[in-house]
N, C-alpha and C positions, 0 to 999 in steps of 0.2 A: 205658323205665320207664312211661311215658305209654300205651305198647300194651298191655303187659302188663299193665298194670293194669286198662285197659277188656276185653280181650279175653280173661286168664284168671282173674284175680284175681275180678274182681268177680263174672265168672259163677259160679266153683265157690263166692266165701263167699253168694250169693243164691240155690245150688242147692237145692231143696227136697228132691228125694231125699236130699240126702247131711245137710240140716236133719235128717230125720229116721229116717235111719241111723247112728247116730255110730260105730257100729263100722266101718264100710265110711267114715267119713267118716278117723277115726284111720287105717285102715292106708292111704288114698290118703297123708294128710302125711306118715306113716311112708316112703314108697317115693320122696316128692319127696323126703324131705331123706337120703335115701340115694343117688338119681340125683347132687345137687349139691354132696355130699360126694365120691361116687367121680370126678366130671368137675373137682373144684377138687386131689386129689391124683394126678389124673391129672398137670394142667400142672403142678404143681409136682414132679412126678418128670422134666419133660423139661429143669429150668433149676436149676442150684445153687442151694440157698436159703440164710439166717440163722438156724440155728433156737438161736445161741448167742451170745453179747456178744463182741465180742472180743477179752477179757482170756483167753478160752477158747481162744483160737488163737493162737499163739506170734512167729508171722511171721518175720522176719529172726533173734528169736533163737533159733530153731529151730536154726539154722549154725551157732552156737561151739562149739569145741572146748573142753569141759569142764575142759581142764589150763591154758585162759586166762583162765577166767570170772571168778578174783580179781586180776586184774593192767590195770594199763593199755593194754596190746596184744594184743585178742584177736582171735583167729587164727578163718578157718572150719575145721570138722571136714575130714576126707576123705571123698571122695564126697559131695557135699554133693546130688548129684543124687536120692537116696534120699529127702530132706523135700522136695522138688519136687512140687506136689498136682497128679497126674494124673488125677483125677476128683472126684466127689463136691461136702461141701460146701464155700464160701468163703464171708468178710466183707472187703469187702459185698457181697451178691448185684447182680446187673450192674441191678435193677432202682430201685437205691438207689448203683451208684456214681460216679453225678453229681453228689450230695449231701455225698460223703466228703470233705471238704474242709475246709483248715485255717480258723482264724476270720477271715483277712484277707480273707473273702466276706459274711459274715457283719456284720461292723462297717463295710464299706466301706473299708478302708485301703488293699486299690491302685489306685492311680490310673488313671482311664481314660486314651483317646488324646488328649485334647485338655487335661487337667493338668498344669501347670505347677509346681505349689508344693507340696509336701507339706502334709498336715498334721500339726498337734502332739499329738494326742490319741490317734494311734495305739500307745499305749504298752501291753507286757503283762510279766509274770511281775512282775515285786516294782517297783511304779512308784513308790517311795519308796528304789529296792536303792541299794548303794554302789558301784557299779560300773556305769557306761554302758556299752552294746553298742546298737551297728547293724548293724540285718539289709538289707542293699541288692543292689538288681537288678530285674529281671523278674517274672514270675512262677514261674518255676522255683525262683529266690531264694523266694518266698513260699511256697511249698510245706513248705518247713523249718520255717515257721514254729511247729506242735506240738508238736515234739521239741525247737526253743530256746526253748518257751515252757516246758516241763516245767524244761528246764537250768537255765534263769533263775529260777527259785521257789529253786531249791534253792541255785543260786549268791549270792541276792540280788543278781540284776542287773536294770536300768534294762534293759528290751529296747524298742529303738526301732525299726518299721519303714517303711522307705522304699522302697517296690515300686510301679513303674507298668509294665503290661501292655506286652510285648516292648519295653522299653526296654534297651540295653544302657548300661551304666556307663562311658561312651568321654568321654575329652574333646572329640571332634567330636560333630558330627549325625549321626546313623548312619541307614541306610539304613531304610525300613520297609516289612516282609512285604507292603501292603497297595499299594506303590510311590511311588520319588518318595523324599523323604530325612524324617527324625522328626522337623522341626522342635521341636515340642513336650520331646522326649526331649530335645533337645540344652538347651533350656531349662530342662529339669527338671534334670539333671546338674547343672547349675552352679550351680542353687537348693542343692539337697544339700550341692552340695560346700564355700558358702559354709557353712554349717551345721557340716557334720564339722568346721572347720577353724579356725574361731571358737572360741576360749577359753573362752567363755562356754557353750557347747553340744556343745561337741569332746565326740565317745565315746571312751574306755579301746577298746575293742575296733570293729571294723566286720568283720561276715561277709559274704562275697560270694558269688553265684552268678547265671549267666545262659545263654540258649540260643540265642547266635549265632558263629556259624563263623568262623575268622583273617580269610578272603577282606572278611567282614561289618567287623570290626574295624579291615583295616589296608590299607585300598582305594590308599591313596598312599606304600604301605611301610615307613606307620609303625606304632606300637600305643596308641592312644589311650588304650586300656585300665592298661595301663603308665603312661602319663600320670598316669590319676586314681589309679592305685597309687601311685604315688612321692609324689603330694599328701599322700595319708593318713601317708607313713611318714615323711615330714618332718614333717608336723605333729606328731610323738612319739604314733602309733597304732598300736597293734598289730590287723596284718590277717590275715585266713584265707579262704582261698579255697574255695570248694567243687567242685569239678568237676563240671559237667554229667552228669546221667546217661544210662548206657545205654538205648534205650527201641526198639519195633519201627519201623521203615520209616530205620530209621540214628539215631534218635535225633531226629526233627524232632518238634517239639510239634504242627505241622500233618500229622498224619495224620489223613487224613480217614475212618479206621475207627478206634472204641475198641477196644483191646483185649478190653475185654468180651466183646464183639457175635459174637466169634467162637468166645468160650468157649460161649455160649448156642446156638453150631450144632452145637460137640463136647461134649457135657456127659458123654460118657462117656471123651472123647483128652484132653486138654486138649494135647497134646504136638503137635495139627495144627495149634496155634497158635501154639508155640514161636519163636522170630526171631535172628535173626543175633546175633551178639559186638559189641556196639560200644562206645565210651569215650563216646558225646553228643555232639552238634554240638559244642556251647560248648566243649568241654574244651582243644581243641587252642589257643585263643584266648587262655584261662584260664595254661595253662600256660606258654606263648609270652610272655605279660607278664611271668608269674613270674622266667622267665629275665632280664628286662632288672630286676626291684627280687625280687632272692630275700631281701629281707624279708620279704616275703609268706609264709605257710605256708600248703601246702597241705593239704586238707581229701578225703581218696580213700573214698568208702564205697561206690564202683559195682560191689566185690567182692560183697556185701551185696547187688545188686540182679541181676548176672550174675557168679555167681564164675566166675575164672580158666579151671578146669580142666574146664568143660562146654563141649561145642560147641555147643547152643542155649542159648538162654537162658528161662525160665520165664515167667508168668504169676502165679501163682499159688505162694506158699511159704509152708510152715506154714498154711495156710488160711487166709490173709490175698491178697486182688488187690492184685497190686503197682499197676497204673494205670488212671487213674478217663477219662483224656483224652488222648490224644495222647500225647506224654512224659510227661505232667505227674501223679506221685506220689500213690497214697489217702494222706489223711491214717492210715488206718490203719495201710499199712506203714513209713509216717515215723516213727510213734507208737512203732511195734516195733522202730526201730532209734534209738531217744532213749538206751538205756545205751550202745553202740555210740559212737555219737556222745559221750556225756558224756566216755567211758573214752578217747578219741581227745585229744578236747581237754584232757584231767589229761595227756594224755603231752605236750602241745604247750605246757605251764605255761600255757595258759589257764584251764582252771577248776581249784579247788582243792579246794572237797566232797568228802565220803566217795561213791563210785560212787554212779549211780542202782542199784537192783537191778532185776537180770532178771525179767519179767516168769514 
């Protein structure tokens, strides 16, 4: 800026010819801001942009099949491959979807690597409601947190969250991405779990989800996981599990390319970015505890992110980016599958409200 302004700014506003030409002085500005109009939608024809909010693009519920959409179990359409966005635009453009993110970034509510204690103040959707719910895990857990925060307005629920970064919900120490074992994590769990299990603090509900594999979970043949499940359901808690989602490189949150980044090389395929069928690291972990306390319900909405019946799996549905990071969810496609999610959990007799409505 600093060049440009010595070097061409000041020369042409101090030129005397064009002082005292101004017709020749008008069509010169004329042709610059024609030059940096056609060079500014140049790049923005080589990268999907926003040029719409996105209550404008449908997302997830682009899928239902219209013969479910008043009922508690709704189904995707057939061929659901057909609303799969193979070009064009999406929300949110790759240049803003590091940003898309739910508010537990935003107020600081997960806990870094080295927190031990939660705090109290992380409370959303009706913080007066009659009914407690805890949202715990990871960050993959905290991801949800949009679409139970919309639940929770409507439920009038207490939503409490308890999220610290790749912390798994185990009653041992668990191992950390970074090496070496989580101390911290293990000290956190047991904070928690005092909490959930206390009378005086016990939530009506706890929702669960997180991003580590059986091998992570159950290194001495047990399920620790299991463990802290059977706490909650003795303490008279009703739990719901979420299953890890499907995501590129198998589902790991450390992949070390966003999804985006590759949309921005095919802006006209997006299908050369497309990735393998998976259920999510976590899942097999998740489900494997369920087995040993099948109190727990479980919580499937990875149809919604890779349905069934396609051999790849997308990016991009209804013009919403399904991932902003690694595994890890835009809030906006979370956002697009908050009736989904409500309409799941009235079939599970957890919530009781008239449906959210489709967007």
């Amino acid at each position: 800026a600093i060049t440009t302004f010595h070097l061409i700014e000041n020369p042409i506003r101090h030129n005397r010819y064009l002082a005292s030409h101004r017709g020749t002085a008008l069509s010169l500005g004329a042709c610059c801001m024609m030059l940096s109009t056609g060079a500014a939608l140049a790049l923005s024809s080589q990268v999907p942009q926003t040029p719409s909010p996105p209550k404008d693009a449908p997302g997830a519920a682009i899928l239902v099949d219209p013969a479910t959409k008043n009922g508690d179990r709704p189904a995707i359409i057939t061929n659901p491959e057909r609303f799969f966005s193979k070009s064009g635009i999406f929300y949110p453009a790759p240049s803003s979807a590091t940003t898309d993110v739910p508010p537990v970034y935003t107020t600081g509510c997960q806990a870094d690597e080295k927190t031990t204690s939660p705090r109290h103040d992380c409370v959303f959707g009706a913080r007066n409601g009659s009914v407690r719910v805890a949202l715990v895990g990871d960050s993959v857990a905290a991801q949800w947190l949009s679409a139970f925060e919309t639940i929770a307005k409507l439920e009038n629920w207490r939503l409490e969250l308890f999220a610290k970064g790749a912390c798994s919900f185990t009653s041992d120490v668990p191992p950390f991405y970074k090496g070496g074992l989580y101390e911290s994590c293990g000290e956190w769990n047991r904070n928690i779990l005092k909490i959930m299990t206390d009378p005086a603090t016990r939530p009506d509900i706890v929702i669960h989800s997180q991003n580590r594999s059986l091998s992570d979970l159950a290194p001495n043949g047990g399920n620790p996981l299991a463990d802290n499940y059977q706490a909650l359901v003795s303490a008279g808690i009703k739990v719901v599990a979420i299953k890890d989602n499907p995501a590129p490189s198998g589902g790991t949150i450390w992949n070390p390319e966003a999804s985006y980044t590759c949309l921005e090389r095919y802006p006209e395929d997006f299908q050369a970015c497309w990735y393998r069928a998976n259920d999510g690291v976590g899942t097999k972990g998740i489900t494997s505890a369920i087995k040993l306390v099948p109190e727990v319900m479980l919580l499937d909405l990875n149809a919604w992110i890779c349905p069934p019946s396609v051999r790849k799996c997308p990016l991009v549905i209804g013009e919403r980016l399904i991932f902003r990071q690694g595994s890890h969810l835009t809030k906006s496609y979370v956002d697009s599958l908050a009736p989904v999610i409500h309409r799941k959990l009235r079939s599970l007799g957890i919530a009781k409200s008239h449906p959210l409505e489709w967007p």
